[in-house]
FIKOLZA-1660 file (N, C-alpha, C; in steps of 0.1 Angstrom, whole numbers, plus 5000, padded with zeros to 4 digits):
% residues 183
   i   px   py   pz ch aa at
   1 4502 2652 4840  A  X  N
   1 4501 2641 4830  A  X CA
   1 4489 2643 4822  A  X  C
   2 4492 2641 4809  A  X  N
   2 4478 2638 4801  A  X CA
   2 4470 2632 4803  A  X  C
   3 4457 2629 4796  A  X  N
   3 4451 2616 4794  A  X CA
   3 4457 2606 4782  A  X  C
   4 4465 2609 4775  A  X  N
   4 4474 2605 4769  A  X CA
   4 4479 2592 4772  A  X  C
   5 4477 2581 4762  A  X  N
   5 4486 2568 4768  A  X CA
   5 4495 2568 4767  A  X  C
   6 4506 2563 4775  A  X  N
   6 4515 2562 4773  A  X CA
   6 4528 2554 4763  A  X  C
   7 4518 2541 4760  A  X  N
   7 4522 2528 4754  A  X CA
   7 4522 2535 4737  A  X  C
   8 4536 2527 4735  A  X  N
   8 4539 2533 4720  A  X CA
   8 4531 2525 4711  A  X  C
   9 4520 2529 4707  A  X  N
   9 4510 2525 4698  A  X CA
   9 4522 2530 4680  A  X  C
  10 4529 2535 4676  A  X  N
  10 4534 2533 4666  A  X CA
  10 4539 2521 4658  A  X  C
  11 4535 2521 4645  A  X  N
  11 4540 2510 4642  A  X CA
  11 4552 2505 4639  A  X  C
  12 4552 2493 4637  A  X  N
  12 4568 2483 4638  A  X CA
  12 4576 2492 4624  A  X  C
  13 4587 2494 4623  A  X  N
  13 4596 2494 4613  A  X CA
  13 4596 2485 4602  A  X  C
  14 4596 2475 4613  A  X  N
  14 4596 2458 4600  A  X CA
  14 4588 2452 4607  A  X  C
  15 4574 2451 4604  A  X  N
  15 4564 2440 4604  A  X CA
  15 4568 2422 4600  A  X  C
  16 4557 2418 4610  A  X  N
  16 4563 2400 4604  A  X CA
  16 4557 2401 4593  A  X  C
  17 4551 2407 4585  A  X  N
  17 4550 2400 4572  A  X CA
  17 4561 2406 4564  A  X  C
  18 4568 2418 4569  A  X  N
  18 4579 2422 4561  A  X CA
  18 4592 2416 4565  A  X  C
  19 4595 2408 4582  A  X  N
  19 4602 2402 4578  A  X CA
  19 4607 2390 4577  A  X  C
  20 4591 2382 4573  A  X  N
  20 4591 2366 4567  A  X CA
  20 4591 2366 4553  A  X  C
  21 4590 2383 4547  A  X  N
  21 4595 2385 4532  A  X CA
  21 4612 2384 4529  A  X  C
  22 4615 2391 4542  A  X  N
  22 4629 2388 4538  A  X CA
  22 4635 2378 4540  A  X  C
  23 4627 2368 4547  A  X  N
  23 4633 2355 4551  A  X CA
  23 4634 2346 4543  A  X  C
  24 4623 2350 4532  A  X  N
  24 4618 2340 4521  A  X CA
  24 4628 2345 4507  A  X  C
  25 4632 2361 4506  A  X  N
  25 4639 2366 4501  A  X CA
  25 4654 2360 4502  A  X  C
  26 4656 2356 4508  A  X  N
  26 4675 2355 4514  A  X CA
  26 4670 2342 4516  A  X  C
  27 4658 2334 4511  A  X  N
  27 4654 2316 4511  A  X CA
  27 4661 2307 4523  A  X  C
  28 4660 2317 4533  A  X  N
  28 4658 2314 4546  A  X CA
  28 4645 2303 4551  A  X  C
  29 4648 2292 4552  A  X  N
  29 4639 2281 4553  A  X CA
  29 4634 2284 4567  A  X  C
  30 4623 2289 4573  A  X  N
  30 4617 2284 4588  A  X CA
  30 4603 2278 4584  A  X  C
  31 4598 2274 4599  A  X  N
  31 4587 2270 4599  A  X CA
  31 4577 2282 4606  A  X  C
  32 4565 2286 4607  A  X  N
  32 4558 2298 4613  A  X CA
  32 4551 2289 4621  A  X  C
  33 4546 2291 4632  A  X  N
  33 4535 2287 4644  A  X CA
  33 4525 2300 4647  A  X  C
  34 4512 2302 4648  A  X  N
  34 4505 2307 4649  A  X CA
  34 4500 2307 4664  A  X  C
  35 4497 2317 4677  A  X  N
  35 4492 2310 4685  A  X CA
  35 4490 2322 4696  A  X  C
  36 4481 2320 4708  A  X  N
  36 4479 2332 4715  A  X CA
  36 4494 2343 4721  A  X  C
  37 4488 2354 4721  A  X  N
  37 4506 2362 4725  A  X CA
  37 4507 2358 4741  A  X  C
  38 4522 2360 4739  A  X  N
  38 4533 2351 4751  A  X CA
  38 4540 2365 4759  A  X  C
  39 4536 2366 4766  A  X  N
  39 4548 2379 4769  A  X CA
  39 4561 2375 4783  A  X  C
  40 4554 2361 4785  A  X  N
  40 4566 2359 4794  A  X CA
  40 4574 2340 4790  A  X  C
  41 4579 2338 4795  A  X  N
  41 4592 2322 4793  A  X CA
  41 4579 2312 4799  A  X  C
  42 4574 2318 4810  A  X  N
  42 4565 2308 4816  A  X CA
  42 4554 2308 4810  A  X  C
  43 4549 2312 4802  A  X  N
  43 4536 2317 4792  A  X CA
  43 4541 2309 4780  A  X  C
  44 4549 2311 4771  A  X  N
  44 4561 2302 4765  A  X CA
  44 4560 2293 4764  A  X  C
  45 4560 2286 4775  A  X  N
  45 4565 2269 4780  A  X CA
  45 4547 2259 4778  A  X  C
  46 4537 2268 4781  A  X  N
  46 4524 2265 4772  A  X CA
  46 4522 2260 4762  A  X  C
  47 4529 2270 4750  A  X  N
  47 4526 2269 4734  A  X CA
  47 4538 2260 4732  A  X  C
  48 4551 2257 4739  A  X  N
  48 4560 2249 4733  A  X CA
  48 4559 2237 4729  A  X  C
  49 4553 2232 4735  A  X  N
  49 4550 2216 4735  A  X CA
  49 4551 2212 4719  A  X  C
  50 4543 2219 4712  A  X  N
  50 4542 2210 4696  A  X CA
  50 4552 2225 4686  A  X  C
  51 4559 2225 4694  A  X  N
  51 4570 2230 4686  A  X CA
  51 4582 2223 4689  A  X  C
  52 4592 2216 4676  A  X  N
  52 4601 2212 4678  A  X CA
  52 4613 2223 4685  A  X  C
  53 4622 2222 4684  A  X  N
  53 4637 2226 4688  A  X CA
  53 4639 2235 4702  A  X  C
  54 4649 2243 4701  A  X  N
  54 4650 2251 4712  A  X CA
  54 4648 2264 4717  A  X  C
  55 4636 2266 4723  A  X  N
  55 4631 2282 4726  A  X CA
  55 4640 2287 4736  A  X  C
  56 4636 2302 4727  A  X  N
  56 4646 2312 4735  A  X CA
  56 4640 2323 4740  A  X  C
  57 4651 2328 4745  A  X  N
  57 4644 2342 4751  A  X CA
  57 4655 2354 4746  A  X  C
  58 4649 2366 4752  A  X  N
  58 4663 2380 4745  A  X CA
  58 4662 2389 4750  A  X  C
  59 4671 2391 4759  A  X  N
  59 4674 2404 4769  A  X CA
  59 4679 2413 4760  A  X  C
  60 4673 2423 4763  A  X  N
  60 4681 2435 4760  A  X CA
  60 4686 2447 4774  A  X  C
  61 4699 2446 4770  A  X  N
  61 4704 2452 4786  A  X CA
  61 4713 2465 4781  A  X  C
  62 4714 2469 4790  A  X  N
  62 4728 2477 4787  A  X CA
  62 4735 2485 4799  A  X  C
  63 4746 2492 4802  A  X  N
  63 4755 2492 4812  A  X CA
  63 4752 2509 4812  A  X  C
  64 4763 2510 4823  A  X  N
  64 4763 2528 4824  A  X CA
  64 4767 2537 4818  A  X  C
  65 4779 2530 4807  A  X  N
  65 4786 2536 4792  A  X CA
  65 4776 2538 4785  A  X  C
  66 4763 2532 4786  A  X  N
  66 4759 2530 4771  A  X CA
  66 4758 2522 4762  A  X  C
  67 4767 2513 4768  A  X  N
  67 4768 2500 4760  A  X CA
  67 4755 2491 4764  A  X  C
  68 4750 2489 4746  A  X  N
  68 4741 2482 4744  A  X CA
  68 4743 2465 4740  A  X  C
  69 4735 2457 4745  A  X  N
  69 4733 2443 4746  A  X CA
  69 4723 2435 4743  A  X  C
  70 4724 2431 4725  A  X  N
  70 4711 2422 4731  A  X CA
  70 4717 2404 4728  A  X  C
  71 4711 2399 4738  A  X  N
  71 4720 2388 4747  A  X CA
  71 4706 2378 4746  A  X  C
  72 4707 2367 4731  A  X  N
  72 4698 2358 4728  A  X CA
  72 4700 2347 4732  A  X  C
  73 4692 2338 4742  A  X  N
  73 4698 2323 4752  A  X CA
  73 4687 2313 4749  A  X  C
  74 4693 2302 4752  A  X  N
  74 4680 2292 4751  A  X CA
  74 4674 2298 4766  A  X  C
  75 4660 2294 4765  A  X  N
  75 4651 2293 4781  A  X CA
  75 4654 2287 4794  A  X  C
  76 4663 2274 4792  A  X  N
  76 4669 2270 4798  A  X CA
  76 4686 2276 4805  A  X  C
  77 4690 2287 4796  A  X  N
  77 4703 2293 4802  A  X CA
  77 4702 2301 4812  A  X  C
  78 4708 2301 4826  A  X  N
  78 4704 2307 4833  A  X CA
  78 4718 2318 4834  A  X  C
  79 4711 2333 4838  A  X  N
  79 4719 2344 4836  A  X CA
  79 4720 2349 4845  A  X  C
  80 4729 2357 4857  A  X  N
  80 4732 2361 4865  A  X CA
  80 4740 2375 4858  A  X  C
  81 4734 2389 4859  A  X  N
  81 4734 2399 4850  A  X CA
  81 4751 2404 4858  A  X  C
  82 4756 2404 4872  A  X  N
  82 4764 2402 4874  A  X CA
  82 4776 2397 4867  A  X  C
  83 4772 2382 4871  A  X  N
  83 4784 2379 4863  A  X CA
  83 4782 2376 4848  A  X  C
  84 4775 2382 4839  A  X  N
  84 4774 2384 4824  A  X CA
  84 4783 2396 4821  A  X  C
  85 4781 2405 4835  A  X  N
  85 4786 2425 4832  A  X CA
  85 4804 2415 4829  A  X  C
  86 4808 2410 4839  A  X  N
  86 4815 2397 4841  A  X CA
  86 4825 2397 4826  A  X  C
  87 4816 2387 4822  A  X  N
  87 4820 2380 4811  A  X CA
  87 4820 2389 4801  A  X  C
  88 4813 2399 4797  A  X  N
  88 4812 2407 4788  A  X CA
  88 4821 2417 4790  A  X  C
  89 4830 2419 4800  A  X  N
  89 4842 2430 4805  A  X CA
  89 4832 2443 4804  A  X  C
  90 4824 2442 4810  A  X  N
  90 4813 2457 4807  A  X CA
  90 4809 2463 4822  A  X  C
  91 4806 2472 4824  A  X  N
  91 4798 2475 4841  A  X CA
  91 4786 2468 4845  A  X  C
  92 4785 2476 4850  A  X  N
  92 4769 2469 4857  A  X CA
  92 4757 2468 4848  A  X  C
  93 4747 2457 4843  A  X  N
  93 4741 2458 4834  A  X CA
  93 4731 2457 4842  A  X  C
  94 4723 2467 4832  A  X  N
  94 4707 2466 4838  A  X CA
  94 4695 2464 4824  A  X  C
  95 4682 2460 4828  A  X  N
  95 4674 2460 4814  A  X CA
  95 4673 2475 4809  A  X  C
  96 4675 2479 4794  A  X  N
  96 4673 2486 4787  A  X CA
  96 4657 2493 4786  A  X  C
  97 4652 2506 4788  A  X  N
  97 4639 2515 4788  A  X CA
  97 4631 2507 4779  A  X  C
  98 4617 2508 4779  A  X  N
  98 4610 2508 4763  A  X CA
  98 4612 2517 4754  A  X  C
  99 4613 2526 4758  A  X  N
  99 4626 2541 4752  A  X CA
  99 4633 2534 4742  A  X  C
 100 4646 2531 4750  A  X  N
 100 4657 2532 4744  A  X CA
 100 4656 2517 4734  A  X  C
 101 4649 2506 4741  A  X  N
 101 4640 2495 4732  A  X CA
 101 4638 2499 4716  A  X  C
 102 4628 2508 4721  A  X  N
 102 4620 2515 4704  A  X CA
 102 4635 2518 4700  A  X  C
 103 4639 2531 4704  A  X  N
 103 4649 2543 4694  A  X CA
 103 4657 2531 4683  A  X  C
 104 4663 2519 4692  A  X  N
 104 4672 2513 4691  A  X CA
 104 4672 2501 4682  A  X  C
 105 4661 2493 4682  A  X  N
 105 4655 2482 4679  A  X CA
 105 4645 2482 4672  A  X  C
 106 4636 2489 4674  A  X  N
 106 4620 2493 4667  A  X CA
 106 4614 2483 4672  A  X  C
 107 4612 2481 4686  A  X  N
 107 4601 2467 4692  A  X CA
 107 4598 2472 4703  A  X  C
 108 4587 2465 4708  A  X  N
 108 4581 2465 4717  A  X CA
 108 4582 2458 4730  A  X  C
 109 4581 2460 4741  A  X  N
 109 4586 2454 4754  A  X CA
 109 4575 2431 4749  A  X  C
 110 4580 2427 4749  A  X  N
 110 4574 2415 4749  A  X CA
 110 4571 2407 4738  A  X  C
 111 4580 2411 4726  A  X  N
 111 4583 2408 4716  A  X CA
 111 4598 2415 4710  A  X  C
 112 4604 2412 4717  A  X  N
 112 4618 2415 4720  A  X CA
 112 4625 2396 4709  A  X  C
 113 4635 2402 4697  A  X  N
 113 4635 2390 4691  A  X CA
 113 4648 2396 4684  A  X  C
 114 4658 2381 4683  A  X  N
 114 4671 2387 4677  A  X CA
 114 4667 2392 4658  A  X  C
 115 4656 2391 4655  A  X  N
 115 4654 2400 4642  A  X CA
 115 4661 2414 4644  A  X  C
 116 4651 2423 4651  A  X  N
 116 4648 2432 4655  A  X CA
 116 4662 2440 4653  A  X  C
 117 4672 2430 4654  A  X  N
 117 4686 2438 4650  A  X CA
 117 4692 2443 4641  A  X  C
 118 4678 2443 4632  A  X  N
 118 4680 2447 4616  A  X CA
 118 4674 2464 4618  A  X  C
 119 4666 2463 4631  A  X  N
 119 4667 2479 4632  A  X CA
 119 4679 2489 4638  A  X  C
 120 4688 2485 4644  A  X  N
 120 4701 2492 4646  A  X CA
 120 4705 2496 4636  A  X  C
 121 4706 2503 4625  A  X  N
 121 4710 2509 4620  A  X CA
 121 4730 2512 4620  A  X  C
 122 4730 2515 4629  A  X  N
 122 4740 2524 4634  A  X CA
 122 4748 2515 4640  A  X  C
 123 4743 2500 4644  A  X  N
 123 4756 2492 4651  A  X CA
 123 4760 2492 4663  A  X  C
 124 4747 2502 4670  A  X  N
 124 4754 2504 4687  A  X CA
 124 4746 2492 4696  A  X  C
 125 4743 2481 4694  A  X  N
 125 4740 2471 4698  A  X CA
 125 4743 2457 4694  A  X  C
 126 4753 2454 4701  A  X  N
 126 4764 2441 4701  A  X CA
 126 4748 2430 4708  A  X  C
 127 4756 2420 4695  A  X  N
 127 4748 2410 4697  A  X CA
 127 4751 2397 4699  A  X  C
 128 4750 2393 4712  A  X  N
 128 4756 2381 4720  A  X CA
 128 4746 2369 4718  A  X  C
 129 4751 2356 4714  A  X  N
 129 4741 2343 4711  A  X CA
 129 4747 2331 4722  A  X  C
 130 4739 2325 4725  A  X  N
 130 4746 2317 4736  A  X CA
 130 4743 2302 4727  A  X  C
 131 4760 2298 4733  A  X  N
 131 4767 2285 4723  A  X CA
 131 4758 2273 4724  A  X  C
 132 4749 2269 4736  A  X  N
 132 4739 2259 4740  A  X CA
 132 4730 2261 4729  A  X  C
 133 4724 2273 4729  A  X  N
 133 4710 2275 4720  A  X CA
 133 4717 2275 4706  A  X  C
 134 4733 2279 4697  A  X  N
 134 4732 2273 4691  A  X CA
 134 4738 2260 4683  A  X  C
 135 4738 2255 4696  A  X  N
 135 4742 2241 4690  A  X CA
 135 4730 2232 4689  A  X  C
 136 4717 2239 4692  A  X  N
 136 4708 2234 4687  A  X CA
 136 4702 2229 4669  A  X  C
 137 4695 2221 4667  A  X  N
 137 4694 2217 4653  A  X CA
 137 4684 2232 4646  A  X  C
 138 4674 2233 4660  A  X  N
 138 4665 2247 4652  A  X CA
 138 4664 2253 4664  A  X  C
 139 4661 2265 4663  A  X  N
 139 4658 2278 4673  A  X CA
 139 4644 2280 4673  A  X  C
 140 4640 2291 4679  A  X  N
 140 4627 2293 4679  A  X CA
 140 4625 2306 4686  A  X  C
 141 4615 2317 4678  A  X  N
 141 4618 2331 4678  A  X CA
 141 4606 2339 4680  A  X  C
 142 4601 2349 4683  A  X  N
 142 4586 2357 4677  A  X CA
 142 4598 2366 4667  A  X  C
 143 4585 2363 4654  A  X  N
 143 4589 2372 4641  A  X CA
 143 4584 2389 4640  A  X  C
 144 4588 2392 4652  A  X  N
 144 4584 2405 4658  A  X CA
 144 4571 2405 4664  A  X  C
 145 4562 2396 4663  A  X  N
 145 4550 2393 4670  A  X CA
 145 4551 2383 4681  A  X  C
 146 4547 2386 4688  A  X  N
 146 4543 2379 4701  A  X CA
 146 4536 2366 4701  A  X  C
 147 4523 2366 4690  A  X  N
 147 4518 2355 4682  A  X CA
 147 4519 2347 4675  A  X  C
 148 4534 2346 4676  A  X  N
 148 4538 2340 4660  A  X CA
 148 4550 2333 4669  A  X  C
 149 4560 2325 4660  A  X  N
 149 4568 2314 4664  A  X CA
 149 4574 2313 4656  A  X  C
 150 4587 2312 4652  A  X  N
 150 4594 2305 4638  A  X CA
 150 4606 2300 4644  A  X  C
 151 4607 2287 4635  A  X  N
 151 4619 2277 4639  A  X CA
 151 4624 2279 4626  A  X  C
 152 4635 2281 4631  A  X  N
 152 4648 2280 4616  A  X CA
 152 4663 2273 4623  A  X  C
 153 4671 2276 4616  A  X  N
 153 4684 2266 4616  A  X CA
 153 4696 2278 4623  A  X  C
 154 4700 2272 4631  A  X  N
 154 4712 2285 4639  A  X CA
 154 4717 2294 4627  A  X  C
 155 4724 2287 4617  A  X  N
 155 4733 2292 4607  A  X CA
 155 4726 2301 4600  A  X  C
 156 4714 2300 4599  A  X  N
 156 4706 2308 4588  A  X CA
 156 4706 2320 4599  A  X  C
 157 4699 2320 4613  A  X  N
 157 4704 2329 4623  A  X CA
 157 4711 2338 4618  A  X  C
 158 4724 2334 4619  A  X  N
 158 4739 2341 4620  A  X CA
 158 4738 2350 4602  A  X  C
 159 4732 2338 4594  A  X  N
 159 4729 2347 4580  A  X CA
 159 4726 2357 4583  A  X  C
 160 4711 2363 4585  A  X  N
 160 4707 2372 4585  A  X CA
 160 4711 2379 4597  A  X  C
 161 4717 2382 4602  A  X  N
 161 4726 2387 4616  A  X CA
 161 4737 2398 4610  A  X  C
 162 4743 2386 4601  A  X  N
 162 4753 2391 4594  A  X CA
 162 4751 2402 4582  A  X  C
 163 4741 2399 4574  A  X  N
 163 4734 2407 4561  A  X CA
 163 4728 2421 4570  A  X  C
 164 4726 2422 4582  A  X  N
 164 4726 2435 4588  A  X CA
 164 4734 2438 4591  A  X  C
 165 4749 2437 4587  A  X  N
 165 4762 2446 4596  A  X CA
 165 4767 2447 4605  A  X  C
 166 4759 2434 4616  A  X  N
 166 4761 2428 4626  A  X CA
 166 4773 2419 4628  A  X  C
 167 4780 2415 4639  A  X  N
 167 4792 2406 4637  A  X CA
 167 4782 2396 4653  A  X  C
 168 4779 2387 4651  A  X  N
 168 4774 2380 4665  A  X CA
 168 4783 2376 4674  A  X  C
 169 4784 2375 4680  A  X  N
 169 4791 2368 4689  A  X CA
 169 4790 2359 4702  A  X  C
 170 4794 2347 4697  A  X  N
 170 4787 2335 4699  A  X CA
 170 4796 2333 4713  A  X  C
 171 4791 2332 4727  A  X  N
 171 4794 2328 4740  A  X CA
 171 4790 2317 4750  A  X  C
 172 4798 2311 4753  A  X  N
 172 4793 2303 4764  A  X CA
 172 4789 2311 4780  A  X  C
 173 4779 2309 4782  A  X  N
 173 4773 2318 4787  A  X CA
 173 4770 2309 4802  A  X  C
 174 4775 2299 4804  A  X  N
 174 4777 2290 4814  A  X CA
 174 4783 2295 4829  A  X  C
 175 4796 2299 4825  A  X  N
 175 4801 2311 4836  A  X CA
 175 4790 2325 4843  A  X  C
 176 4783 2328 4835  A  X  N
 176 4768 2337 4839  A  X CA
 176 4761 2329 4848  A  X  C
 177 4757 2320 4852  A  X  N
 177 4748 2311 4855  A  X CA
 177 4751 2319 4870  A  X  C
 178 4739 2319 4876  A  X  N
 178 4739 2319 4892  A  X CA
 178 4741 2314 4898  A  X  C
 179 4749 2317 4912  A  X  N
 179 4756 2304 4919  A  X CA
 179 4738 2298 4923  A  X  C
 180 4742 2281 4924  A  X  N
 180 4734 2275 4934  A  X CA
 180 4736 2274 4951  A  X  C
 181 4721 2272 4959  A  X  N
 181 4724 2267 4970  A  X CA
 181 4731 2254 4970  A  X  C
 182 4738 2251 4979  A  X  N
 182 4737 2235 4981  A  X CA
 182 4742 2228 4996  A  X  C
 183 4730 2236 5000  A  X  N
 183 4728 2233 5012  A  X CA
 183 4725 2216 5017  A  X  C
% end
Protein backbone atom coordinates (compact mmCIF):
# COMPACT_ATOMS: atom_id res chain seq x y z
CA UNK A 1 0.00 0.00 0.00
CA UNK A 2 1.01 3.62 -0.59
CA UNK A 3 1.20 6.43 1.62
CA UNK A 4 -1.50 7.49 -0.52
CA UNK A 5 -4.95 8.28 0.98
CA UNK A 6 -7.35 6.50 0.24
CA UNK A 7 -10.51 8.89 0.70
CA UNK A 8 -11.74 10.32 -2.73
CA UNK A 9 -10.65 13.85 -2.18
CA UNK A 10 -12.15 14.68 -5.94
CA UNK A 11 -14.50 16.97 -6.44
CA UNK A 12 -18.45 16.82 -6.51
CA UNK A 13 -19.85 16.68 -10.16
CA UNK A 14 -22.60 19.03 -8.88
CA UNK A 15 -21.67 21.22 -6.07
CA UNK A 16 -24.47 22.77 -3.64
CA UNK A 17 -23.95 25.86 -5.07
CA UNK A 18 -24.53 24.30 -8.42
CA UNK A 19 -27.28 22.52 -7.32
CA UNK A 20 -29.28 25.36 -5.40
CA UNK A 21 -28.64 27.08 -9.00
CA UNK A 22 -30.63 24.58 -10.40
CA UNK A 23 -33.19 24.65 -7.85
CA UNK A 24 -33.60 28.26 -8.25
CA UNK A 25 -33.39 27.67 -12.02
CA UNK A 26 -36.51 25.12 -12.30
CA UNK A 27 -37.91 27.99 -9.24
CA UNK A 28 -37.90 25.28 -6.98
CA UNK A 29 -38.91 27.04 -3.73
CA UNK A 30 -36.68 25.43 -0.53
CA UNK A 31 -35.46 26.80 2.47
CA UNK A 32 -31.30 26.28 3.17
CA UNK A 33 -30.08 25.64 6.88
CA UNK A 34 -26.58 26.14 7.56
CA UNK A 35 -25.00 23.98 10.32
CA UNK A 36 -22.14 21.62 11.70
CA UNK A 37 -21.69 18.26 9.27
CA UNK A 38 -23.96 15.24 10.25
CA UNK A 39 -22.79 12.04 8.98
CA UNK A 40 -25.14 9.97 10.94
CA UNK A 41 -29.57 10.08 11.78
CA UNK A 42 -28.45 10.29 15.44
CA UNK A 43 -26.11 13.29 14.74
CA UNK A 44 -29.18 14.57 12.67
CA UNK A 45 -31.63 14.48 15.35
CA UNK A 46 -29.25 17.41 17.05
CA UNK A 47 -29.58 20.01 14.26
CA UNK A 48 -33.43 19.09 13.70
CA UNK A 49 -35.06 20.71 16.30
CA UNK A 50 -35.43 24.32 14.43
CA UNK A 51 -36.09 22.78 11.25
CA UNK A 52 -39.57 22.34 10.30
CA UNK A 53 -40.90 19.07 8.33
CA UNK A 54 -39.64 15.62 7.86
CA UNK A 55 -35.97 14.47 7.95
CA UNK A 56 -34.71 11.81 5.96
CA UNK A 57 -32.26 9.55 5.38
CA UNK A 58 -30.87 7.60 1.80
CA UNK A 59 -29.56 4.29 1.43
CA UNK A 60 -27.95 3.35 -1.29
CA UNK A 61 -28.01 -0.44 -1.73
CA UNK A 62 -27.85 -2.84 -4.28
CA UNK A 63 -28.30 -6.70 -4.88
CA UNK A 64 -26.09 -9.42 -6.58
CA UNK A 65 -27.54 -8.54 -10.19
CA UNK A 66 -26.35 -5.35 -9.93
CA UNK A 67 -29.28 -3.83 -9.34
CA UNK A 68 -28.95 -0.48 -7.93
CA UNK A 69 -31.11 1.28 -5.18
CA UNK A 70 -31.37 4.48 -3.87
CA UNK A 71 -34.18 4.00 -1.31
CA UNK A 72 -35.12 7.79 0.33
CA UNK A 73 -37.25 7.35 3.88
CA UNK A 74 -38.29 9.55 6.46
CA UNK A 75 -35.89 8.83 9.83
CA UNK A 76 -38.51 7.49 11.37
CA UNK A 77 -39.11 4.44 8.69
CA UNK A 78 -37.76 1.49 9.80
CA UNK A 79 -36.15 -0.95 7.12
CA UNK A 80 -35.44 -4.48 7.39
CA UNK A 81 -33.03 -4.91 4.07
CA UNK A 82 -34.55 -8.43 4.03
CA UNK A 83 -37.74 -7.74 3.66
CA UNK A 84 -37.16 -4.53 1.32
CA UNK A 85 -34.98 -7.32 -1.16
CA UNK A 86 -38.85 -8.53 -0.35
CA UNK A 87 -40.75 -5.84 -1.52
CA UNK A 88 -38.56 -4.75 -4.23
CA UNK A 89 -38.76 -8.53 -5.90
CA UNK A 90 -34.83 -8.20 -5.96
CA UNK A 91 -32.04 -10.60 -4.04
CA UNK A 92 -30.28 -9.97 -1.25
CA UNK A 93 -29.46 -6.32 -0.73
CA UNK A 94 -26.50 -5.02 0.71
CA UNK A 95 -24.97 -1.19 1.08
CA UNK A 96 -23.38 -0.12 -2.13
CA UNK A 97 -19.00 0.51 -2.14
CA UNK A 98 -17.79 4.18 -1.88
CA UNK A 99 -16.70 2.94 -5.27
CA UNK A 100 -19.56 2.20 -6.83
CA UNK A 101 -21.21 5.43 -4.66
CA UNK A 102 -18.78 7.84 -6.67
CA UNK A 103 -18.93 5.94 -10.27
CA UNK A 104 -22.67 6.02 -9.93
CA UNK A 105 -23.93 9.05 -7.99
CA UNK A 106 -20.86 11.45 -7.71
CA UNK A 107 -21.10 11.56 -3.73
CA UNK A 108 -19.59 10.88 -0.98
CA UNK A 109 -20.26 8.25 1.84
CA UNK A 110 -22.24 10.70 4.38
CA UNK A 111 -23.74 13.01 2.20
CA UNK A 112 -25.63 10.58 0.36
CA UNK A 113 -28.97 12.69 -0.92
CA UNK A 114 -31.86 11.94 -3.39
CA UNK A 115 -30.22 15.06 -5.59
CA UNK A 116 -27.30 13.20 -6.33
CA UNK A 117 -29.54 11.19 -8.84
CA UNK A 118 -28.96 13.77 -11.30
CA UNK A 119 -25.55 12.08 -11.45
CA UNK A 120 -26.81 8.67 -13.03
CA UNK A 121 -26.51 9.47 -16.16
CA UNK A 122 -27.30 6.22 -17.54
CA UNK A 123 -30.42 5.32 -15.34
CA UNK A 124 -29.00 2.31 -13.58
CA UNK A 125 -30.27 3.50 -10.30
CA UNK A 126 -34.02 3.11 -9.51
CA UNK A 127 -35.22 5.44 -7.21
CA UNK A 128 -37.51 4.40 -4.38
CA UNK A 129 -39.32 7.29 -2.07
CA UNK A 130 -41.23 6.16 0.88
CA UNK A 131 -45.11 7.17 0.86
CA UNK A 132 -44.82 8.42 4.84
CA UNK A 133 -41.96 10.89 4.06
CA UNK A 134 -43.99 11.93 1.17
CA UNK A 135 -47.00 12.69 2.51
CA UNK A 136 -45.18 15.08 4.41
CA UNK A 137 -45.90 19.00 3.87
CA UNK A 138 -41.76 19.49 3.43
CA UNK A 139 -38.79 17.15 3.36
CA UNK A 140 -35.51 17.79 4.42
CA UNK A 141 -32.16 16.89 2.53
CA UNK A 142 -28.18 17.73 2.49
CA UNK A 143 -27.79 19.69 -0.88
CA UNK A 144 -24.81 17.42 -1.43
CA UNK A 145 -23.23 18.83 1.72
CA UNK A 146 -23.34 17.42 4.87
CA UNK A 147 -23.61 21.13 6.28
CA UNK A 148 -26.29 22.27 4.74
CA UNK A 149 -30.16 21.24 5.04
CA UNK A 150 -32.94 22.18 2.64
CA UNK A 151 -36.66 21.87 3.09
CA UNK A 152 -38.74 21.80 0.02
CA UNK A 153 -42.21 20.46 -0.95
CA UNK A 154 -42.46 16.48 -1.92
CA UNK A 155 -43.84 17.47 -5.39
CA UNK A 156 -41.01 19.78 -6.27
CA UNK A 157 -39.00 16.43 -5.12
CA UNK A 158 -40.54 14.28 -7.68
CA UNK A 159 -39.96 17.65 -10.18
CA UNK A 160 -36.54 17.44 -10.23
CA UNK A 161 -36.42 13.56 -10.05
CA UNK A 162 -38.25 13.54 -13.04
CA UNK A 163 -36.19 16.46 -15.15
CA UNK A 164 -33.30 13.84 -14.68
CA UNK A 165 -34.88 10.86 -16.50
CA UNK A 166 -35.67 9.32 -13.48
CA UNK A 167 -39.23 7.64 -12.98
CA UNK A 168 -39.51 7.58 -8.77
CA UNK A 169 -41.21 5.25 -7.33
CA UNK A 170 -43.19 6.01 -4.53
CA UNK A 171 -43.60 2.83 -1.85
CA UNK A 172 -45.06 2.03 1.17
CA UNK A 173 -42.32 0.83 2.83
CA UNK A 174 -44.27 -0.34 5.97
CA UNK A 175 -44.12 -4.11 5.06
CA UNK A 176 -39.92 -3.57 5.35
CA UNK A 177 -40.22 -2.67 8.86
CA UNK A 178 -38.56 -5.21 11.28
CA UNK A 179 -40.39 -7.60 13.02
CA UNK A 180 -40.83 -6.40 16.77
CA UNK A 181 -40.27 -8.28 20.04
CA UNK A 182 -43.26 -8.63 22.02
CA UNK A 183 -42.39 -10.28 24.59
Amino acid sequence: MTGKSMENTDPLPIPPEKLLKSLDDKEISYTLYNHAPVFTVAESDKIELDMPGTHCRNLFLRDKKENMFLVVAANETQIDLKKLASLLDCGRLSFGSAVRLWKYLGIRQGSVNPFCIANDHEQKVNMILDQTMMNSNIVNYHPMDNAMTIGLAPADLIRFIEDTKHIPEILDLSPAAPETNQD
